[in-house]
N, C-alpha and C positions, 0 to 999 in steps of 0.2 A: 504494500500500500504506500502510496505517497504520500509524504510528513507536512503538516500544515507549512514549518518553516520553508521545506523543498519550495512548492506549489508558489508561497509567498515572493521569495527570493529569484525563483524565474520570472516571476508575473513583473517584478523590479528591477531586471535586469531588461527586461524586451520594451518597456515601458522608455527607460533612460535611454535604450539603443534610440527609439522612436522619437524622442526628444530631441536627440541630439540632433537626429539627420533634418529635425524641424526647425533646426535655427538658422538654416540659410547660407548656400555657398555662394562663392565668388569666383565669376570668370574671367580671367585676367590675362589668357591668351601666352603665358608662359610657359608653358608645355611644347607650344608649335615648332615645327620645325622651319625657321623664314632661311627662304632661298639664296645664294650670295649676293644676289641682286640687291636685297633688303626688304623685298617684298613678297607674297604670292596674291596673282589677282586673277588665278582660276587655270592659269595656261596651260593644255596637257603638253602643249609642246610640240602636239603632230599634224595641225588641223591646216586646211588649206582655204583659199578666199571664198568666201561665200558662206561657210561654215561657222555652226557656233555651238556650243554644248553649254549645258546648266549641270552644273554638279556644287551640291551646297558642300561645305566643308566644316568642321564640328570642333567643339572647345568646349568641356567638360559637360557634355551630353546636350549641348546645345545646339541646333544647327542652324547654320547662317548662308542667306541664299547667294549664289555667285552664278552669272551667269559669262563666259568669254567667248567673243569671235573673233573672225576676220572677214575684213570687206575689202570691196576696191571702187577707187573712186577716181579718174581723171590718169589713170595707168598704172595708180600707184596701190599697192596695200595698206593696209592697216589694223592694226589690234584695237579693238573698243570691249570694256568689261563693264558690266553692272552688278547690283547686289554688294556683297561686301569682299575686298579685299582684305591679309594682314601684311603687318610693316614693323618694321623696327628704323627705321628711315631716322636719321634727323639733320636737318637741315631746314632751316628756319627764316632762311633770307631769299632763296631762288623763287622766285616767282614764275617761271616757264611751269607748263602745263606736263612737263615730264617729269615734275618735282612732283606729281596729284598725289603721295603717298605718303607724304609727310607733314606731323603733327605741326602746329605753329609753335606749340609750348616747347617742342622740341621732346620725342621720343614719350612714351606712354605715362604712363600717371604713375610715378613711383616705381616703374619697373622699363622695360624698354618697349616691350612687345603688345602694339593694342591692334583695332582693327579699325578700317575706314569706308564706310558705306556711301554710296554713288552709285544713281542714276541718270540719263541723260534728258528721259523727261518721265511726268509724276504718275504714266501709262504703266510703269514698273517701276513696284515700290522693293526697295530693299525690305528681308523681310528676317526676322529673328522669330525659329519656332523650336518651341520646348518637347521636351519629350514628354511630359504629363502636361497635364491644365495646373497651374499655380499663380502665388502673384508674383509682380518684378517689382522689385523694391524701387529699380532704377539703376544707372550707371553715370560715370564721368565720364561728361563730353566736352572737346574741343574743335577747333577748327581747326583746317588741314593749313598750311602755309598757300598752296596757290585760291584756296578761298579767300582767305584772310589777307594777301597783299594785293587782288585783284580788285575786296573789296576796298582798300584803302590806297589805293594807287589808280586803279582799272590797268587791262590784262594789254597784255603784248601784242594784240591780234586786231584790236579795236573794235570789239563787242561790248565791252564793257568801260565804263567812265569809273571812276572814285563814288562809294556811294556818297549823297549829298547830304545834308541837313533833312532830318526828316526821313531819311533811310532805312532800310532793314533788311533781314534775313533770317530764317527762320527755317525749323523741321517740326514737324509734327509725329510721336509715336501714337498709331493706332490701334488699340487693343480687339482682340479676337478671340469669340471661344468659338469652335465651328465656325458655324456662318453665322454668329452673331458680333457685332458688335460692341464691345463692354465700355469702349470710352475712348476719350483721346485727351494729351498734354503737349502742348508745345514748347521747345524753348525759341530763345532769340540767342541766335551766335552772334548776330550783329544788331543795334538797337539805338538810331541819332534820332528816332521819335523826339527826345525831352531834350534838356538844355544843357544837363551834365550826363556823367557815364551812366550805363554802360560802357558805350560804345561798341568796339569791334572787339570780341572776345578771344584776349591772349591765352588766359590761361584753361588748366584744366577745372570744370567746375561739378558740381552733381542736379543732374535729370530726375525730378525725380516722377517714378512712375506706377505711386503706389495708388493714385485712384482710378488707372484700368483695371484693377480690380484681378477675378482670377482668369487667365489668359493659356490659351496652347499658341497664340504667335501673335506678333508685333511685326508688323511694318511700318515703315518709315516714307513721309513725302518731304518736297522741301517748296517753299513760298518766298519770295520777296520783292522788295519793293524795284528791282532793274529787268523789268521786262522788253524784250524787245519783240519783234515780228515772229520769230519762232520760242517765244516763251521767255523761262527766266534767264536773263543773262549771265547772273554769279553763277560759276562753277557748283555743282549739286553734290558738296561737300561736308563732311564732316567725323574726325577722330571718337574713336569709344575705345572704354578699357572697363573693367571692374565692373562687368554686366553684376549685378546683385540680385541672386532669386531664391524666392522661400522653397526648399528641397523636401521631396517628401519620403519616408518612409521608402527603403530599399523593400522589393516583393517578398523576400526570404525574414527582412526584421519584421514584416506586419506578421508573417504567417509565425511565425514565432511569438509574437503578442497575441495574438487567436487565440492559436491552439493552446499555450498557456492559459488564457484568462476562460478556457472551455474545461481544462484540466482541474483548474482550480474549480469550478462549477461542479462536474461532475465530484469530485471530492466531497465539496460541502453538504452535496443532497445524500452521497453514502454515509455521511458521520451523523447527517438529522435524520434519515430514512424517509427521505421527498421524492414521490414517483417522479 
């Protein structure tokens, strides 16, 4: 027969396992393996013009969408990627548009290794999807450097001017459980609305994303105020590190809290004699 203490002791031990994995990991992109380049932003490496493959790629059970091709246009080729890239980049001054891979604060949030999501327009949303339904606490975002100097300078190509007085830039996450909707938060990476700072956002700050509520994915748009004939003219950028999300129960610790707290059940009704 099993001893009250037994029964007790495992019921408290599956209980704190339960606990613990309910306080909330942190994805921080340090595990990845970044390419000598300093980046990966999806390429398998073999693909030819015309072609484009979507393969997400994952950091601590999360997975984050990427989508790479190749096109051609006027004789020439070219690689274009959407969804999220990662980087360890830092380089904080280059403003050319082959610097897209790097943080403005210069390299990730306390560590090196973050990721950078980018689209070309808001028809595809970069998208962040969990492997259970939970909620995101949120993460630390910044801007990439050729967002950030285009915005305060305008770009090398002449799409973009200096944003002016009155300015902005902005992403929006949108929460999802299925097909429904749970909510959305914006921030402003950039912000000359009022009369003092913001401003243009240098450093790394925190998102926070705890009223979409509980979510299996998050996508991301972006909005501001330098639109031209084919849309937004800021680069559709911006740095993330320290994705924060409430974890739940591994399948093996619940069945272990179960079948314990059924063990213990059963016990109780043999020691009172309860059909």
């Amino acid at each position: 027969m099993i001893s009250t203490v037994r029964v007790w002791s495992l019921s408290v031990l599956a209980l704190v396992a339960v606990a613990d994995r309910a306080a909330g990991v942190v994805v921080d992109f340090e595990g990845l393996a970044v390419p000598p380049s300093g980046y990966f932003n999806g390429s398998p490496g073999t693909l030819s013009p015309g072609q484009s493959v979507s393969t997400p790629w994952t950091a601590g059970g999360v997975a984050f969408s990427n989508t790479f091709g190749i096109d051609s246009y006027g004789g020439f080729d070219y690689e274009w990627w959407e969804g999220f890239s990662y980087s360890n980049v830092v380089n904080t001054t280059d403003p050319a548009f082959s610097n897209q891979y790097a943080s403005y604060p210069g390299g990730g949030y306390q560590s090196s290794t973050y990721a950078v999501p980018h689209t070309e327009y808001n028809d595809y949303r970069p998208a962040v999807t969990l492997p259970v339904p939970t909620t995101v606490s949120g993460f630390r975002i910044a801007n990439t450097t050729y967002a950030a100097t285009t915005m305060r300078n305008g770009d090398q190509y002449g799409f973009s001017a200096p944003l002016p007085p009155g300015g902005w830039f902005a992403t929006t996450a949108i929460g999802r459980l299925g097909a429904t909707t749970t909510g959305s938060a914006t921030f402003y990476l950039a912000d000359l609305r009022g009369a003092s700072p913001p401003g243009i956002l240098a450093t790394w700050e925190w998102f926070d994303l705890s009223s979409l509520g509980t979510v299996d994915r998050i996508e991301f748009e972006f909005a501001g105020s330098d639109v031209g004939a084919f849309g937004l003219n800021t680069p559709r950028y911006f740095a993330l590190d320290d994705l924060t999300v409430a974890a739940v129960p591994e399948p093996t610790v619940a069945v272990i809290a179960a079948s314990t707290a059924i063990a213990a059940l059963v016990w109780r009704r043999r020691m009172t004699g309860d059909a």
